[in-house]
N, C-alpha and C positions, 0 to 999 in steps of 0.2 A: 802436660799430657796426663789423661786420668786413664785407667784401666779399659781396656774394648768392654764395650757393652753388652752384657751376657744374650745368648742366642735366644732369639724371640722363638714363639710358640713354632710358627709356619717353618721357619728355618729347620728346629730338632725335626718336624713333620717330616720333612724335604729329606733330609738325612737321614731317618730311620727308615724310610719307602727305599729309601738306594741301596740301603746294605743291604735292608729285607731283599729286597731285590736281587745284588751279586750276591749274598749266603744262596738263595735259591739258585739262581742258575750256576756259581760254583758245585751245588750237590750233582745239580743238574750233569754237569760235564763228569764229575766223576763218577756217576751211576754205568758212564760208556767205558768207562778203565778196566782194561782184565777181566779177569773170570772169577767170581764172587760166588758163595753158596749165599742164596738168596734170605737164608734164616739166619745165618751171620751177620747180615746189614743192615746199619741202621734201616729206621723206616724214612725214604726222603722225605727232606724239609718241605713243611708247608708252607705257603704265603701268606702272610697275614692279610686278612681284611683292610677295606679303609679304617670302621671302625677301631679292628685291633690297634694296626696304627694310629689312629687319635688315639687312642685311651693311652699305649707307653710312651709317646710324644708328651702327652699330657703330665705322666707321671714323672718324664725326666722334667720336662721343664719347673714342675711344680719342687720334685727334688733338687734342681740347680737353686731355683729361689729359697729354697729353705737355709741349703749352704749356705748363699752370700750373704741370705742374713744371719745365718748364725756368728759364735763370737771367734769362731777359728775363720769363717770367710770374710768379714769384715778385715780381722786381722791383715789375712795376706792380700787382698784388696789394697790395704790401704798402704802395704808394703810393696807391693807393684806400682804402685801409684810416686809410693817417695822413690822407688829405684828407679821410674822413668825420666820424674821431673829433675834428679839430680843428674843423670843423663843427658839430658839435653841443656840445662846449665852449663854441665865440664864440655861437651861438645861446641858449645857457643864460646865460653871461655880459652877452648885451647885457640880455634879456629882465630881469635882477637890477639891472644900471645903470640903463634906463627907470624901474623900478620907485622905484629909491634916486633919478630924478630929479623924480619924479610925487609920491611922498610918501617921504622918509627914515625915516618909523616904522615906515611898511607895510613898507617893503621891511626895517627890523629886523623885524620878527614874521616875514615869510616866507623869513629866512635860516635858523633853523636846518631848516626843512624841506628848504630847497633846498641845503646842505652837501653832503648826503650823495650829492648828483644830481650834483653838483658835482667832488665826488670820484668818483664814477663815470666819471665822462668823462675826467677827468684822466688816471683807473686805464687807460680805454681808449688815450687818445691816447699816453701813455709804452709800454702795451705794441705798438700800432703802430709806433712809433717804436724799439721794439727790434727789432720784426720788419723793417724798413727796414734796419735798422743790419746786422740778421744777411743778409739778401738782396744787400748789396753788398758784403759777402765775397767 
């Protein structure tokens, strides 16, 4: 398993219109609370444009790909990447131990199915572990 694939343009869009969104109608619900001297309070929140929003969608997303590829987001990139794949190795591995400790025959008959699973993960966890190796260059 490699890392989730960082949130596309439309997505951060999606997301920044919905907060904009509840910040606005949270101001919203508390402009009706109590009794306020009216020069004491904030001025409510505005809503941003679509514009507005492209442009800080824009800017997070253009700031997300800076990170990943900087040499600190490669790094822990590639460090989620060996913690997942070693994950799901020991997960496979106990799962075949249980098995060889519940009945040793069974778990001969469901090795040669699970080899190949087995070798999957290994395939993954060794190329994590080269990507690690090349990120702390």
């Amino acid at each position: 398993m490699s890392a989730p694939p960082p949130p596309r343009h439309d997505e951060i869009l999606a997301r920044l219109a919905a907060r904009d969104q509840a910040a606005w109608a949270a101001g919203q619900a508390a402009r009706r609370t109590g009794a306020v001297w009216s020069a004491l309070t904030p001025d409510p929140r505005r809503r941003r444009d679509a514009d507005q929003l492209r442009a800080a969608a824009e800017a997070e997303h253009a700031a997300r790909r800076a990170w990943r590829d900087s040499p600190q987001g490669r790094l822990k990139t590639a460090l989620s990447a060996l913690q997942q794949a070693a994950r799901a190795l020991d997960h496979r591995a106990e799962a075949l131990r249980e098995a060889a400790s519940r009945d040793p025959t069974l778990a001969a008959e469901v090795w040669p199915r699970r080899r190949d699973d087995l070798r999957r993960d290994a395939a993954r966890l060794r190329q994590a572990l080269h990507q690690l190796l090349r990120a702390l260059r």
